[in-house]
N, CA and C atoms as an extended XYZ file, in Angstrom:
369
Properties=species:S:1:pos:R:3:atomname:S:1:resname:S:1:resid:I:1 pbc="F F F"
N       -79.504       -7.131     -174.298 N   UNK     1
C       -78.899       -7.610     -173.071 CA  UNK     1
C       -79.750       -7.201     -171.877 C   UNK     1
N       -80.067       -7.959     -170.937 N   UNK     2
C       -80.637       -7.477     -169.535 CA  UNK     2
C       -79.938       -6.911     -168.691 C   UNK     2
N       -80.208       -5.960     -168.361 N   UNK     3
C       -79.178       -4.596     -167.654 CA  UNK     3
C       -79.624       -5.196     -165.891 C   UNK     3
N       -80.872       -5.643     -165.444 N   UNK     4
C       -80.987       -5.602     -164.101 CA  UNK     4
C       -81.507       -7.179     -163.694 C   UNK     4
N       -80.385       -7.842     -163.911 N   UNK     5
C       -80.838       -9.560     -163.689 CA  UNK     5
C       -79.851      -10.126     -162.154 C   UNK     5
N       -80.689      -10.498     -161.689 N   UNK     6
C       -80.278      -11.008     -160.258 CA  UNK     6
C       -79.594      -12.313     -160.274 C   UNK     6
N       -78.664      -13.152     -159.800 N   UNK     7
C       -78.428      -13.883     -160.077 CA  UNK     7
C       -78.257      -15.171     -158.603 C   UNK     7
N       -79.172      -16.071     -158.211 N   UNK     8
C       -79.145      -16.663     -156.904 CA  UNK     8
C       -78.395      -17.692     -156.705 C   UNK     8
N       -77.324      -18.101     -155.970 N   UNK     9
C       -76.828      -19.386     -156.010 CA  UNK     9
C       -77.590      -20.150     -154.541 C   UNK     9
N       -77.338      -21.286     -155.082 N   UNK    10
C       -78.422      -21.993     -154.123 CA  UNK    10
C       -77.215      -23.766     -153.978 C   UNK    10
N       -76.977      -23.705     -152.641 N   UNK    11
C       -76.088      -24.908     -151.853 CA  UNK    11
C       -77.156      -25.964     -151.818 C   UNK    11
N       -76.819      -27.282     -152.285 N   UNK    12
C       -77.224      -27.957     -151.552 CA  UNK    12
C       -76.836      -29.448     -151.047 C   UNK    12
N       -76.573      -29.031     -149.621 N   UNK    13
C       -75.796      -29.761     -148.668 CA  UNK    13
C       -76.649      -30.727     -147.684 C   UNK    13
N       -76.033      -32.107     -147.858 N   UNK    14
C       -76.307      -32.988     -146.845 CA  UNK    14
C       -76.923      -32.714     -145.402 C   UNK    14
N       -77.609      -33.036     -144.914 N   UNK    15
C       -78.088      -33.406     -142.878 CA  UNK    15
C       -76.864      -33.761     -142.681 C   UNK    15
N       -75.949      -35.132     -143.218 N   UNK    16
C       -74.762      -35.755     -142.453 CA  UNK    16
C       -74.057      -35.326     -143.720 C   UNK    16
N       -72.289      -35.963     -143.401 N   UNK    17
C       -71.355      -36.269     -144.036 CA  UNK    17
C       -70.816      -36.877     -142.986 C   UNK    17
N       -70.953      -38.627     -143.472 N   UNK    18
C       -70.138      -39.715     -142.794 CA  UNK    18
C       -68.754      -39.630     -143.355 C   UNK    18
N       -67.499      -40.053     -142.686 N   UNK    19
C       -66.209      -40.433     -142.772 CA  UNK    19
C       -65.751      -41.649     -141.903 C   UNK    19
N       -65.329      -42.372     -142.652 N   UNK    20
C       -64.947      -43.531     -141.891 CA  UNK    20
C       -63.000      -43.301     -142.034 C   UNK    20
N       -63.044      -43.112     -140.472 N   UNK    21
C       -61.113      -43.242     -140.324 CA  UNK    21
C       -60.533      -44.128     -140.046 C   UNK    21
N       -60.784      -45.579     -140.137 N   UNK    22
C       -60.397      -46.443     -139.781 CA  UNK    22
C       -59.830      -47.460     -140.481 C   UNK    22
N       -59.339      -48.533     -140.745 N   UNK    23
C       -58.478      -49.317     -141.496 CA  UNK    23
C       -59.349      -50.214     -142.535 C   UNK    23
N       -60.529      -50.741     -141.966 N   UNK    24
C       -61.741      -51.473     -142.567 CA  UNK    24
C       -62.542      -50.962     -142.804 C   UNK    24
N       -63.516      -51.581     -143.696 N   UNK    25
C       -64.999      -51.099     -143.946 CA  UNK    25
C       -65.547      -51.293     -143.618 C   UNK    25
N       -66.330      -50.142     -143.648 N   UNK    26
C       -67.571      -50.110     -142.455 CA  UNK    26
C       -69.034      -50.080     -143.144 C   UNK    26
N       -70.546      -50.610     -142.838 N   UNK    27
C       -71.571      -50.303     -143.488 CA  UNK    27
C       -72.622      -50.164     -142.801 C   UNK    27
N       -73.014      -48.624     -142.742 N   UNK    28
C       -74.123      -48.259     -141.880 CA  UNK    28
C       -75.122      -48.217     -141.953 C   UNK    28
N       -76.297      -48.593     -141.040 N   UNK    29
C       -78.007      -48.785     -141.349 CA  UNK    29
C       -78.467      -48.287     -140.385 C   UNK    29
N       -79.312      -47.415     -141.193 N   UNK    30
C       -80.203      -46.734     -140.245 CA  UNK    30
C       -81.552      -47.801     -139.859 C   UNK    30
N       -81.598      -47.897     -138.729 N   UNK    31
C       -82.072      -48.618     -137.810 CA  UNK    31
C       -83.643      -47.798     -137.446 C   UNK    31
N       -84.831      -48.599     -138.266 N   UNK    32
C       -85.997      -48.241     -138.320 CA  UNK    32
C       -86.881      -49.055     -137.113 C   UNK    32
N       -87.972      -48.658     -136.650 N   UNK    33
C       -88.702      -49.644     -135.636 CA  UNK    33
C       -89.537      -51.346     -136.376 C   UNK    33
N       -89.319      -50.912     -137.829 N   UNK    34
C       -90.358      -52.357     -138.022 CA  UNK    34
C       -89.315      -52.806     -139.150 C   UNK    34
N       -88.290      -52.396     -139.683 N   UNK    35
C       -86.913      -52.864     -140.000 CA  UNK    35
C       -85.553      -51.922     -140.277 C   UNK    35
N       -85.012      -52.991     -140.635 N   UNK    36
C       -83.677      -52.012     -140.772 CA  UNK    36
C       -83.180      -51.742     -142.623 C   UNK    36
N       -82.713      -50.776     -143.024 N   UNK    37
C       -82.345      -50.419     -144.752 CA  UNK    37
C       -81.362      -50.252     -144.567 C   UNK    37
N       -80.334      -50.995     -145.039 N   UNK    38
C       -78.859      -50.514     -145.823 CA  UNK    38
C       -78.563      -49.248     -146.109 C   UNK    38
N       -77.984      -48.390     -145.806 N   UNK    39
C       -77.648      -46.751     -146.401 CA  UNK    39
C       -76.238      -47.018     -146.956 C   UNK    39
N       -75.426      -47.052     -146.701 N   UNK    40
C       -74.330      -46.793     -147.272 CA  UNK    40
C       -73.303      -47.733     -146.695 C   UNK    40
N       -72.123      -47.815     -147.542 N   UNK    41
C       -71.079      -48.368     -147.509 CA  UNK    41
C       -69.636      -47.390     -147.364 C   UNK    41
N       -68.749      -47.659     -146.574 N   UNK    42
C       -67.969      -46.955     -146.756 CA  UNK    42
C       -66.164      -47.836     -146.450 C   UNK    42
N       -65.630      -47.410     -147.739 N   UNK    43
C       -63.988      -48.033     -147.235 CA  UNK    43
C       -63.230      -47.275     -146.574 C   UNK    43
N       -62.069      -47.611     -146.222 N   UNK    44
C       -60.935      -46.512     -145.509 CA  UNK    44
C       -61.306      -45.024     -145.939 C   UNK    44
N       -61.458      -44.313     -145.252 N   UNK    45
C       -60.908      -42.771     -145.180 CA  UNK    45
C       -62.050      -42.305     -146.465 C   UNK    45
N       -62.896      -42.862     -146.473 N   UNK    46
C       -64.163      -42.510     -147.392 CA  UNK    46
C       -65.100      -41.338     -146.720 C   UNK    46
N       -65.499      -40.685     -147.536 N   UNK    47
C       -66.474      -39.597     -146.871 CA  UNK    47
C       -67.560      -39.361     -147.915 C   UNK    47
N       -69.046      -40.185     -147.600 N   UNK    48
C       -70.278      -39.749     -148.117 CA  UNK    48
C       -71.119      -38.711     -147.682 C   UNK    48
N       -72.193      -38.144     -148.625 N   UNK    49
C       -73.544      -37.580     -147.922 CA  UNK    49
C       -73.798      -38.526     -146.843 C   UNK    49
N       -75.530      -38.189     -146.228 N   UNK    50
C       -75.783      -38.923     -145.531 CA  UNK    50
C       -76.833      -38.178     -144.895 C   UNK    50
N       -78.058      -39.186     -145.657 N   UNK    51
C       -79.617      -39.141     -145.390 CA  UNK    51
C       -80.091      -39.681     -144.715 C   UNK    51
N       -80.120      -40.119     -143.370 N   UNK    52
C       -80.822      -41.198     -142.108 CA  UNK    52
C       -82.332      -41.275     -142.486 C   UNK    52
N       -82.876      -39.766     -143.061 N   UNK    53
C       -84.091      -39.625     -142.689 CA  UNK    53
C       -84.299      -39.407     -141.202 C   UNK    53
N       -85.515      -39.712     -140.375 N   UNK    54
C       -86.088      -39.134     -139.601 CA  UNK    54
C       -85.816      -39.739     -138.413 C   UNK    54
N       -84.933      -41.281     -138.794 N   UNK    55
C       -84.543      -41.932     -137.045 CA  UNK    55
C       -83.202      -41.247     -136.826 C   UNK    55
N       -83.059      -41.604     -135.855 N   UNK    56
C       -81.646      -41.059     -135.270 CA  UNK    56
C       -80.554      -42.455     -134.988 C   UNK    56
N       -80.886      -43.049     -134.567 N   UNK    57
C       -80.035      -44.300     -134.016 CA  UNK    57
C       -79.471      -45.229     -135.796 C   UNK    57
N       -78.079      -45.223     -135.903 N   UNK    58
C       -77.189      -45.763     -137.150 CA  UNK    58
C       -76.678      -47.076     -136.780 C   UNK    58
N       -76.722      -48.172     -137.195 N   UNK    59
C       -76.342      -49.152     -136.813 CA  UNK    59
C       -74.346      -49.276     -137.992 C   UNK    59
N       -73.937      -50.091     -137.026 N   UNK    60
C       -72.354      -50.151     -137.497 CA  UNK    60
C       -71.982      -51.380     -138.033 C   UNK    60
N       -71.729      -52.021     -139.460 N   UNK    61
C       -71.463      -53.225     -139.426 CA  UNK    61
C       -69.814      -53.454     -139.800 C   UNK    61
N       -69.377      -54.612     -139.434 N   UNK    62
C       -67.909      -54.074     -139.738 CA  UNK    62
C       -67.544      -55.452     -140.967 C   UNK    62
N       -67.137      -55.181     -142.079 N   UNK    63
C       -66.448      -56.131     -143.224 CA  UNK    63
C       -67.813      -56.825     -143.466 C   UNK    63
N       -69.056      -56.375     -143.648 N   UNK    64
C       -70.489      -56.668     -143.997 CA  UNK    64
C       -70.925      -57.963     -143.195 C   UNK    64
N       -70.357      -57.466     -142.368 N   UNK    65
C       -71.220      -58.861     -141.232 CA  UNK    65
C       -72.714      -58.476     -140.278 C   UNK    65
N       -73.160      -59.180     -139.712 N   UNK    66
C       -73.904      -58.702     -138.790 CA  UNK    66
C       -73.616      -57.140     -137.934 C   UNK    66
N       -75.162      -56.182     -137.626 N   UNK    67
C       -74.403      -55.059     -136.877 CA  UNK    67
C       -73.771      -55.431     -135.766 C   UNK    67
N       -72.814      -54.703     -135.651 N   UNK    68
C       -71.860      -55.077     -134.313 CA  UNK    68
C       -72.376      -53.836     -133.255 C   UNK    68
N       -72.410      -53.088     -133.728 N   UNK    69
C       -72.984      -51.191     -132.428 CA  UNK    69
C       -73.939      -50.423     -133.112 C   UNK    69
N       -74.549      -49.676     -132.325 N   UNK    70
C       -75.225      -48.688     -133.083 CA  UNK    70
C       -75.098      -47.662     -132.116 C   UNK    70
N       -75.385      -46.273     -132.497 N   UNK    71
C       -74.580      -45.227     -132.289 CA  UNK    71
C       -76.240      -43.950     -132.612 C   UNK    71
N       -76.437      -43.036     -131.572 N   UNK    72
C       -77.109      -42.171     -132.177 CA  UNK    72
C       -76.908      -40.506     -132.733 C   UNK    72
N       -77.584      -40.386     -134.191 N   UNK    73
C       -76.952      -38.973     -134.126 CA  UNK    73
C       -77.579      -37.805     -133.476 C   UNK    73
N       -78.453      -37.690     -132.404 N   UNK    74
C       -79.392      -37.250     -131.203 CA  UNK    74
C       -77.877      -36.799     -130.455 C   UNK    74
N       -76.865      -37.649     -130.650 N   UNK    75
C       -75.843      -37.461     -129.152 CA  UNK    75
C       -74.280      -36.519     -129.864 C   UNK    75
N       -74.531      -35.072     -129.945 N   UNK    76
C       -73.720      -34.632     -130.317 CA  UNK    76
C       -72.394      -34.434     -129.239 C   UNK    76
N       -71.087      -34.645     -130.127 N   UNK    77
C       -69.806      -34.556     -129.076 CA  UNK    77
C       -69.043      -36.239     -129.504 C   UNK    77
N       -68.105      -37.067     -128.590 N   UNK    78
C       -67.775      -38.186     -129.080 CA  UNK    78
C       -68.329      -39.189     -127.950 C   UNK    78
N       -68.629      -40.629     -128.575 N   UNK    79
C       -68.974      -41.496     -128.108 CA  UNK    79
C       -67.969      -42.789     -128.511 C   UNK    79
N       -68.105      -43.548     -127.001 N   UNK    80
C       -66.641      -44.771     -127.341 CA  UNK    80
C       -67.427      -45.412     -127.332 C   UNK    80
N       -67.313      -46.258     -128.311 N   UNK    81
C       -68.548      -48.061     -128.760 CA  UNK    81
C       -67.675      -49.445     -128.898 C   UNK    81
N       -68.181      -50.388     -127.949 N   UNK    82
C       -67.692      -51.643     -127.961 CA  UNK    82
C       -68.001      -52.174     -129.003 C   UNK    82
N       -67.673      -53.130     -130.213 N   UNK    83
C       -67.935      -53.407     -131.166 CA  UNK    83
C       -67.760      -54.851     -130.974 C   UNK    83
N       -67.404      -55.323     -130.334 N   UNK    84
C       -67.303      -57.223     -129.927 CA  UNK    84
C       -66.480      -57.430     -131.257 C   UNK    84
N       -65.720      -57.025     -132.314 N   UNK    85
C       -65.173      -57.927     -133.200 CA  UNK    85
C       -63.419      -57.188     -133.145 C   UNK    85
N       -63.061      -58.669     -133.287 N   UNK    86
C       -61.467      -58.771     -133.416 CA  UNK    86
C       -60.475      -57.324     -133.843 C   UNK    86
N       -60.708      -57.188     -134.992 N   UNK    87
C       -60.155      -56.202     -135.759 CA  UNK    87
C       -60.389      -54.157     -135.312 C   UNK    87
N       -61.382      -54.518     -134.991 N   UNK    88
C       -61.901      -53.210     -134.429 CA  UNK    88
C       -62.603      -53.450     -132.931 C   UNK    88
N       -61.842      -53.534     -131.584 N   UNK    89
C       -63.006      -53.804     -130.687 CA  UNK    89
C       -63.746      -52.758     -130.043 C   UNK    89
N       -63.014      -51.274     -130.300 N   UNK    90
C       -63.513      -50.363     -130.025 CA  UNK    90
C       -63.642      -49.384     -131.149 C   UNK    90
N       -64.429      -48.248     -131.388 N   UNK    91
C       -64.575      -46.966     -132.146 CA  UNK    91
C       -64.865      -46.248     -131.119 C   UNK    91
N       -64.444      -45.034     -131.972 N   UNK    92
C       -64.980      -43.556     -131.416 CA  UNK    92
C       -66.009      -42.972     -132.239 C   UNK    92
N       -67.044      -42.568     -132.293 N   UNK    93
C       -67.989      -41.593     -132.951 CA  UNK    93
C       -68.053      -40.355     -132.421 C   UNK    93
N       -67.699      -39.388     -133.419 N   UNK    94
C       -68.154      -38.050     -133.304 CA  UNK    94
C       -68.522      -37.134     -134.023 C   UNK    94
N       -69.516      -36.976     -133.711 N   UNK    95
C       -70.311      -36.242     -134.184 CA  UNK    95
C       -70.886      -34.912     -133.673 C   UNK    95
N       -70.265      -33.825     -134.742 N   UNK    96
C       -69.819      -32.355     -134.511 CA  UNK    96
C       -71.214      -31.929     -135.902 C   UNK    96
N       -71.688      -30.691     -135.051 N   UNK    97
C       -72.352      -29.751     -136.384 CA  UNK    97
C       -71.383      -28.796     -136.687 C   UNK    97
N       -71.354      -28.340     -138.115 N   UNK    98
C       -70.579      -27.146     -138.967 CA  UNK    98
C       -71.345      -26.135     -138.748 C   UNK    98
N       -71.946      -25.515     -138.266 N   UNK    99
C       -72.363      -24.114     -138.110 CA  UNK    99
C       -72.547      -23.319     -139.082 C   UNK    99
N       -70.985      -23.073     -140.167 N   UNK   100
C       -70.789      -22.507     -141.266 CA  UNK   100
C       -71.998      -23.256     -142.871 C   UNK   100
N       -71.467      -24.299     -142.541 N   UNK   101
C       -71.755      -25.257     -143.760 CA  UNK   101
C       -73.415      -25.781     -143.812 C   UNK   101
N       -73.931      -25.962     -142.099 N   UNK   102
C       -75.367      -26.294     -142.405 CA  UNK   102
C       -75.125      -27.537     -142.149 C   UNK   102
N       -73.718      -28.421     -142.122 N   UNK   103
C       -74.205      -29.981     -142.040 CA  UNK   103
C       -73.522      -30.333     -140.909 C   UNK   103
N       -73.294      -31.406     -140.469 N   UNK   104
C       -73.447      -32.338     -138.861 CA  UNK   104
C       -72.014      -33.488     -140.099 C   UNK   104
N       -71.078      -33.385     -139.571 N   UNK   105
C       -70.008      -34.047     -139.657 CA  UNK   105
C       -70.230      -35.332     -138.588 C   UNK   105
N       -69.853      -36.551     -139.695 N   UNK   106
C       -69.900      -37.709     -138.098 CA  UNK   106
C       -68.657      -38.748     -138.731 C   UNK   106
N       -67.486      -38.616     -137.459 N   UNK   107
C       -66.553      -39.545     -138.251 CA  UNK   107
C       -66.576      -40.964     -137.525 C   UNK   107
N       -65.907      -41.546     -137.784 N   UNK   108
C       -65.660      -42.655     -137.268 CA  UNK   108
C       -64.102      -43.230     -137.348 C   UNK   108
N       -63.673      -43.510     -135.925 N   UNK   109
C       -62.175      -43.482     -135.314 CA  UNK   109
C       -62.291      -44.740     -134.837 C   UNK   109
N       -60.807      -45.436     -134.925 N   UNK   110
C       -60.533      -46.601     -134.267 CA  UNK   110
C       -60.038      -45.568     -132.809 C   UNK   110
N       -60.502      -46.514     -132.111 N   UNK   111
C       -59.943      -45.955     -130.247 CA  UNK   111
C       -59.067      -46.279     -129.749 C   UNK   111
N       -57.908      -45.631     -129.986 N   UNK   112
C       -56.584      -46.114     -130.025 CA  UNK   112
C       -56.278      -46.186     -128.526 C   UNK   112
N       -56.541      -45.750     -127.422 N   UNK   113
C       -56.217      -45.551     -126.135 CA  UNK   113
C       -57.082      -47.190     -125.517 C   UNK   113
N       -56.980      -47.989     -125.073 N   UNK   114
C       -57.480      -48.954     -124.586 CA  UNK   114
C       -57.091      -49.143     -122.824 C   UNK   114
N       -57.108      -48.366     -122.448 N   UNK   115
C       -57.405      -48.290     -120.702 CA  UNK   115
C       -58.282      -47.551     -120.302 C   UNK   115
N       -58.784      -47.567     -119.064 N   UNK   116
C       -59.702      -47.381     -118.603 CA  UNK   116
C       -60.807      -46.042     -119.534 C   UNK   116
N       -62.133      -46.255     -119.351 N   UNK   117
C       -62.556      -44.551     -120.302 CA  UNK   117
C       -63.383      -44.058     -119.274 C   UNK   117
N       -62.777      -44.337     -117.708 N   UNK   118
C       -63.865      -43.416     -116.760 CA  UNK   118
C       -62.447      -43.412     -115.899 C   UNK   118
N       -62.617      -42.204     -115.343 N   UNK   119
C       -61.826      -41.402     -114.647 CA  UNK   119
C       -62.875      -40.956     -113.060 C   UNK   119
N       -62.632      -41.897     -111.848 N   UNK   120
C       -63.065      -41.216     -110.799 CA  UNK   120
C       -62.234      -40.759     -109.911 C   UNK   120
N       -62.643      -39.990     -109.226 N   UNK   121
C       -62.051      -38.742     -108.597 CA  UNK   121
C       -62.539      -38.307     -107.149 C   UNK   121
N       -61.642      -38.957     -105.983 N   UNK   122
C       -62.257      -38.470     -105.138 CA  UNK   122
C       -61.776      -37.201     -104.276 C   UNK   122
N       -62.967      -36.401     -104.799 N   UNK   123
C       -62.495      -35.001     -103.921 CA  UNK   123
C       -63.037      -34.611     -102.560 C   UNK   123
């Protein structure tokens, strides 16, 4: 028997973990300068890895149609995106890093509040 054996565990965790919270499916492409690649698909309340590679900017398609938004993961915190289609005309993206975990959580929310999203203020 080996009396002095070390034993290493070794994680290995995603850059992203996409979640889509919304009612439809959604299918995101990472958005390259001389084209665009399919990454993933996702239905209701689905949560994949998620490898962009080296661009930042994700394009959003909604029920596999043409992209409707694209969204970058450069912009940590939430972002509200016009999506021009019926069913979904707005999302929320946000995108939070885990600190603990090593990975960058990015969900995706229907934007349930539909009035104004700027607030001015004169003081």
């Amino acid at each position: 028997l080996l009396e002095n054996t070390l034993t290493e565990i070794v994680y290995v965790l995603p850059k992203y973990s996409i979640i889509n919270q919304t009612k439809i499916p959604l299918s995101f492409t990472v958005l390259e300068e001389t084209r665009s690649e399919a990454v993933i698909e996702l239905k209701p309340k689905e949560l994949e890895p998620f490898w962009p590679g080296k661009n930042q900017q994700v394009g959003v398609s909604l029920e596999r149609t043409s992209i409707s938004c694209k969204f970058s993961l450069g912009i940590i915190g939430t972002t509200v995106i016009k999506t021009g289609n019926e069913l979904l005309p707005v999302i929320t993206v946000n995108v939070q890093p885990d600190p603990i975990k090593g990975t960058t959580i990015i969900s995706i929310l229907p934007h349930a509040d539909l009035t104004a999203l700027l607030q001015i203020e004169n003081l």
